[in-house]
C-alpha positions as CSV (number, residue, x, y, z in Angstrom):
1,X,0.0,0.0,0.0
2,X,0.9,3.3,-0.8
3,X,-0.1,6.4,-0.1
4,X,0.2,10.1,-1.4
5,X,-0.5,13.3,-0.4
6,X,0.2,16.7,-2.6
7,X,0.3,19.7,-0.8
8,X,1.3,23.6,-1.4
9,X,4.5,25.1,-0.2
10,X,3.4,26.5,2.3
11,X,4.9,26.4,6.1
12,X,1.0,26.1,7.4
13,X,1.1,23.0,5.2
14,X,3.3,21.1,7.5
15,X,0.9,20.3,9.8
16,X,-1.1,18.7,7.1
17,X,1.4,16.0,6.1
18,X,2.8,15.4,10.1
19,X,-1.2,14.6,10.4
20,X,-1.2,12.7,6.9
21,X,2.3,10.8,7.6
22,X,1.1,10.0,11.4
23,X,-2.0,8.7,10.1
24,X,-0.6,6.2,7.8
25,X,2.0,5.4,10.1
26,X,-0.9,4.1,13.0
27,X,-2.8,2.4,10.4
28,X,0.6,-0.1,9.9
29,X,1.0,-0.5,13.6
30,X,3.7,2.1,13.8
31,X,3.5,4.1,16.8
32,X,5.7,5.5,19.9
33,X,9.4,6.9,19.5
34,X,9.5,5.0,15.9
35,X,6.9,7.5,14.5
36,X,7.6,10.8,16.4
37,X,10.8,10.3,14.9
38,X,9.8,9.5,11.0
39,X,7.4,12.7,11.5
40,X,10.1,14.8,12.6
41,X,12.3,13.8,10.1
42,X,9.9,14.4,7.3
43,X,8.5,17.0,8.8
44,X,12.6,19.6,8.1
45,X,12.6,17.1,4.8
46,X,9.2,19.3,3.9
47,X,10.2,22.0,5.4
48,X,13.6,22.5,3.6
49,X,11.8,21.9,0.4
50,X,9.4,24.2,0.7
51,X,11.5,27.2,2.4
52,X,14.8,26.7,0.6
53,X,13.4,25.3,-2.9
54,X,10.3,26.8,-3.5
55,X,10.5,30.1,-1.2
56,X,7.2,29.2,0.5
57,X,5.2,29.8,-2.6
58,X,2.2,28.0,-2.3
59,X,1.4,27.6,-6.1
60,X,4.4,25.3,-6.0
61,X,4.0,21.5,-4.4
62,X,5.5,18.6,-3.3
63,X,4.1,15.0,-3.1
64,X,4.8,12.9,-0.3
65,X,4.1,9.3,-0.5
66,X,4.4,6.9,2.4
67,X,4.5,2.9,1.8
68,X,6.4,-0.2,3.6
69,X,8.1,-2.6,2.3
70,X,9.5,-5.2,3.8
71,X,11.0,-4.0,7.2
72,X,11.3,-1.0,6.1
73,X,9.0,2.0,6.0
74,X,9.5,4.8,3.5
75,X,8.7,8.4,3.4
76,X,9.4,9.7,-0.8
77,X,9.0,13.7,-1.0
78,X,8.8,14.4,-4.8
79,X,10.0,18.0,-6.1
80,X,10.4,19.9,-9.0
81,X,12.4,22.3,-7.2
82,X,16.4,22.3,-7.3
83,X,17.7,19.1,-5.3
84,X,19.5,19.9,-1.7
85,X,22.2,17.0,-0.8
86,X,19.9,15.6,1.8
87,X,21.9,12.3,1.3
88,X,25.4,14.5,2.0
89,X,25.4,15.4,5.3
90,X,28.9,15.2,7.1
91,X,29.4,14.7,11.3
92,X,32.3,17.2,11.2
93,X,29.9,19.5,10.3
94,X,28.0,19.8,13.5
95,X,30.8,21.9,15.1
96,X,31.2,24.2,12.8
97,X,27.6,24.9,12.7
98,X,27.9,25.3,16.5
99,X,30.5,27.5,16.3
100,X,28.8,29.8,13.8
101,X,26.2,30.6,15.9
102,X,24.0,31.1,12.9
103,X,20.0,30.3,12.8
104,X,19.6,26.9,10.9
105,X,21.7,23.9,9.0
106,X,20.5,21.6,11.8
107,X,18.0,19.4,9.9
108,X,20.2,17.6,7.6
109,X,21.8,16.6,10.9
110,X,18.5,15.7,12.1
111,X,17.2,13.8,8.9
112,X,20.1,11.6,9.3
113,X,20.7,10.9,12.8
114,X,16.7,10.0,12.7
115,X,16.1,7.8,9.5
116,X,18.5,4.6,8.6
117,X,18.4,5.5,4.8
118,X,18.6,8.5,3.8
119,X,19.3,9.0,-0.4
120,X,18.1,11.6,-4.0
121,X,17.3,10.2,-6.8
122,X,17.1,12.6,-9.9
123,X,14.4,11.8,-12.2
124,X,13.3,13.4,-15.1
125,X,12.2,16.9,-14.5
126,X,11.8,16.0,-10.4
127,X,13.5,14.9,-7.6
128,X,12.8,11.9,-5.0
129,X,14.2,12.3,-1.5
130,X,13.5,9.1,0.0
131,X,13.8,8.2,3.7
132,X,13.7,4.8,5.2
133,X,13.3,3.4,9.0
134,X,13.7,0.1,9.7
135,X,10.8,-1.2,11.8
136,X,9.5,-4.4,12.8
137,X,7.2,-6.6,10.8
């Protein structure tokens, strides 16, 4: 099963897809620390799509789709916007964002700590950030 939601770039559409993603997440049993943190983590995926990509301009959208398969539950955020390396986040960089003292650059940091696969895939015209957590059958 697989299911999609598409939603404007807007920050007051967050709420919408931590609802959606929640949703489908109780409906396969998946519950507790396991979904606060797949929420979370799609929740800055979202996020940095729609602030960074699409400037929070709700005539733009992003699909996200949430399916299991196997062990493994998957959270796909499809966008036409200009790919960030959500798969290319380095540990060294924590300390330098620390040191900085500047607002931000924490949720790629998050995203990863968070989900056990994190990857882009470039298709034509759009981009797939996919996010996986391994959970039990």
């Amino acid at each position: 099963m697989k299911a999609n939601i598409k939603v404007g770039c807007s920050k007051e559409n967050l709420a919408t897809i931590r609802d959606f993603v929640r949703s489908k997440l109780s409906e396969l049993n998946i519950t507790g620390k396991i979904s606060d943190h797949i929420v979370l983590a799609t929740d800055e995926a979202c996020a940095n799509c729609m602030i960074h990509q699409h400037q929070c301009n709700e005539r733009s959208s992003i699909e996200v789709g949430v399916y299991l398969q196997g062990n493994t539950l998957y959270i796909e955020i499809k966008d036409t916007g200009k790919a960030f390396p959500i798969d290319q986040y380095q540990p060294s960089q924590l300390k330098e964002l620390i040191k900085s003292r500047k607002k931000g650059g924490f949720g790629l940091m998050l995203i990863n700590k968070l989900m056990d696969e994190v990857a882009v895939e470039k298709k034509r015209g759009y981009f797939i950030y996919r996010l996986g957590k391994h959970v039990k059958a």
